[in-house]
Each structure stands twice: as C-alpha cells, then as structure tokens.
C-alpha positions in Angstrom: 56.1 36.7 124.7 55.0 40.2 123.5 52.7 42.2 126.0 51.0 45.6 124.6 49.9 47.9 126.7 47.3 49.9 124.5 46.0 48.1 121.4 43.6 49.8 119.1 41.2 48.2 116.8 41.5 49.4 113.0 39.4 47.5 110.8 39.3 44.8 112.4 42.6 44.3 113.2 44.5 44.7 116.2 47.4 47.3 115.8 49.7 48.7 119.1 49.0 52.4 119.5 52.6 53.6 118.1 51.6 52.8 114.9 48.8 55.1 114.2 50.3 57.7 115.0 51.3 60.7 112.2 54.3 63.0 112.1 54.2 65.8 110.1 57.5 67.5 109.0 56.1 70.3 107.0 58.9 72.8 108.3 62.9 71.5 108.6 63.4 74.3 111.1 60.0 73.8 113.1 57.3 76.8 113.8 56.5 79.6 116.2 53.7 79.7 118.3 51.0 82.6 117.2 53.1 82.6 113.6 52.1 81.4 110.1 54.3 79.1 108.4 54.0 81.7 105.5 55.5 84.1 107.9 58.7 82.0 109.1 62.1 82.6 107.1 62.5 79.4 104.5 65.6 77.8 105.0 67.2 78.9 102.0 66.9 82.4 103.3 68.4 81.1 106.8 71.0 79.4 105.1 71.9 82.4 103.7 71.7 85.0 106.7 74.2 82.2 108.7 76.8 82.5 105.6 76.7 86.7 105.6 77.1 86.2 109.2 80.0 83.6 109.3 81.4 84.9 106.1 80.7 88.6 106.3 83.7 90.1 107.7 85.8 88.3 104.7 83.4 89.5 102.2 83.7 92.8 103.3 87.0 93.1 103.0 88.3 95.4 99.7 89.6 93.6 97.1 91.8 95.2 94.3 90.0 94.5 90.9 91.3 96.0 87.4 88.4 98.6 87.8 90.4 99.8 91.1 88.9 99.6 94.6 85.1 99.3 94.6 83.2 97.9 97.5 79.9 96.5 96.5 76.9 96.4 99.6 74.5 93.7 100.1 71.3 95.3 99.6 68.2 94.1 101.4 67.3 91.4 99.0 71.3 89.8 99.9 72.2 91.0 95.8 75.7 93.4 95.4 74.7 96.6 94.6 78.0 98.6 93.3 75.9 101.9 93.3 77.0 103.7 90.3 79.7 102.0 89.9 78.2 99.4 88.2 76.7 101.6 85.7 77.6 101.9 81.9 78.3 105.5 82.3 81.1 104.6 85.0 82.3 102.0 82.6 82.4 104.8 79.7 84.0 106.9 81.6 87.1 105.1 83.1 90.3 105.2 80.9 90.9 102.0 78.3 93.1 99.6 79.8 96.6 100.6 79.5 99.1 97.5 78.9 102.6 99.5 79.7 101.2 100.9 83.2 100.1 97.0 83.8 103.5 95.6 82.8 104.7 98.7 85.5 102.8 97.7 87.9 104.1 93.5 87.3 107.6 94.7 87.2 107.3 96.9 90.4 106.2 93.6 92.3 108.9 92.3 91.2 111.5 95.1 92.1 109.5 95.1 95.6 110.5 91.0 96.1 114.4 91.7 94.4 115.1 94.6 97.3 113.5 92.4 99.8 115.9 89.2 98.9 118.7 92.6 98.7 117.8 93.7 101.9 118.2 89.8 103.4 121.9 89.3 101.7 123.0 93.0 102.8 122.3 92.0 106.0 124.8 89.4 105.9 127.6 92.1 104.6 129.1 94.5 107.0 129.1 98.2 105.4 132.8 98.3 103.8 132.3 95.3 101.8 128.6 96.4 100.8 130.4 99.9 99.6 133.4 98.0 98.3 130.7 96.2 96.0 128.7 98.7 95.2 131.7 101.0 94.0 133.0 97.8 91.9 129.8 97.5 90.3 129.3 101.0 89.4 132.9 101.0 87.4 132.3 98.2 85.4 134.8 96.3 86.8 133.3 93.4 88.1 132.0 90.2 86.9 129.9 88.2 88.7 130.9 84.6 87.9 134.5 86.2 89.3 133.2 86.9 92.8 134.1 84.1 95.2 132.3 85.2 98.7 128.4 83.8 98.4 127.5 86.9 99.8 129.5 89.3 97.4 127.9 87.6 94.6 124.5 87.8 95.9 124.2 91.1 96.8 126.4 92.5 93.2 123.8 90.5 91.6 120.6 91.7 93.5 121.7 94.9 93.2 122.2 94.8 89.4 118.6 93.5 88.9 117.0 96.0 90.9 118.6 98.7 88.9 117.6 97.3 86.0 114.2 96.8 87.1 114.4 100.5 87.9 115.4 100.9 84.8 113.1 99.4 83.3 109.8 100.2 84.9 111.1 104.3 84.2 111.3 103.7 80.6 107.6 102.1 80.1 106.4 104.7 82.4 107.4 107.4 80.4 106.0 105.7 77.1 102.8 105.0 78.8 103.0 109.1 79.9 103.8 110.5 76.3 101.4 108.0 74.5 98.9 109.6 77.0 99.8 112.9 76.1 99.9 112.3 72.5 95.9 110.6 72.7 94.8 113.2 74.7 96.4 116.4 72.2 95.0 114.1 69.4 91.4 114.6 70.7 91.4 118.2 70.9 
C-alpha cells in the first residue's frame, strides 16, 4: 500500500508532487548570485585556466628547438606569442641550417656518453695500469682482442673511441668553419 503525502491534480489526474517539478541545468558549473550567466567563464575557458595552472610550470620550462632557445608567453587570449621571434624577418635572418655543425653536435653526445662509460671502467683501474694502457695504446702496440683483463680491454677501447670521436667532431668542425668562410667571402 502506497500512501502520498501531497497529490496534485493535473488534468484530471492525480500525480504525487515530485513529479511536477522542473530542473534546469543551463550552466554545468552553476551561477553566481547578482551575475549574468553571460558574465560567468564557460567551461571551456575553465577547463583551460585548470590545465595552465596544473600544467604551467612544465610548459614554462625552455625547451631546445633547432631555432635555438625561444620561450613563447601565453598572451591574454591563452595563444603563444613568440614576440618577434615568430616573425618572417627573424626567420630571414637566422643562418640556413648547417648539416656538419648538426652531425657535431650528434657526435659530441656521443663522445659525452663514451667518457662517461670511460670514466666508470677507469674507475675500476688503479693509476699504473690506466698509464700502462694508455702508453700501450699511444705506441701502436696493442691490440684489443689481445688484452685479457675485462677492464684493460674496456678502458683501451673506450679510450680509442673517444679519440676518434675527437677526432672526428674537429675535422667536421673545421669544414663546417672554412665552408662558412668561403660563403661569407663569396658574398662580398
């Protein structure tokens, strides 16, 4: 047995009071007394405010592009404005790209990670042997698939990597240098 409390009348018909009523959900993130709805944030624009401010510090942080280190701002409108660095001018301006200074700049990483895995194997050597190595090396006397100790033959070969790295990174340096020079006498 179903008892109502309050019953209205709708045409007619008998209908409990729960059921006439009406909710409105114009606004997902409700209203503010004494504002306009045209005058509250939409949630897009809320959504967006929450990710700048949970994700702001990251953005913020420099990141090394192939245009070098520009740091755009978030203007009022939340758009990146790169200031004049976006500009054609600054685009005109800026060298071509230069293919030997990139391949440099790859084979410097890689001489940075070879005297890292160096410095970690040297560790292991106590300073005669490192010297005893080195001087081997330097004389042409020593082949690696001949060196027994782990060690030995880890550092020998470290070693002779990053000097050829070295090597390496000087000789496309000083092409990318002189070809430089030569563009820059050409177009005087």
């Amino acid at each position: 047995m179903t008892a109502y409390t309050a019953c209205t009348t709708y045409e007619d018909i008998v209908v409990p009071e729960s059921a006439l009523l009406r909710v409105d959900h114009d606004m997902d993130y409700g209203s503010v007394p004494g504002l306009e709805d045209e005058e509250l944030a939409n949630p897009e624009e809320l959504e967006r405010q929450v990710f700048i401010a949970e994700w702001g510090p990251i953005l913020a942080l420099p990141c090394r592009t192939r245009n070098g280190w520009v740091r755009p701002r978030l203007d009022e409108f939340g758009r990146w404005d790169w200031g004049a660095f976006g500009t054609v001018d600054f685009l005109r301006m800026q060298p071509p790209f230069d293919k030997a200074r990139y391949k440099a700049d790859k084979l410097q990483e890689q001489l940075s990670w070879a005297l890292n895995i160096m410095g970690t194997v040297q560790d292991r050597l106590p300073l005669p042997v490192r010297l005893e190595v080195l001087a081997s090396i330097r004389s042409g006397q020593v082949d690696l698939d001949t060196i027994a100790d782990p060690d030995r033959r880890g550092y020998a070969k470290w070693y002779l990597r990053a000097r050829s790295l070295r090597e390496q990174i000087r000789e496309i340096r000083e092409f990318s240098r002189r070809r430089r020079l030569d563009t820059a006498q050409a177009t005087m």
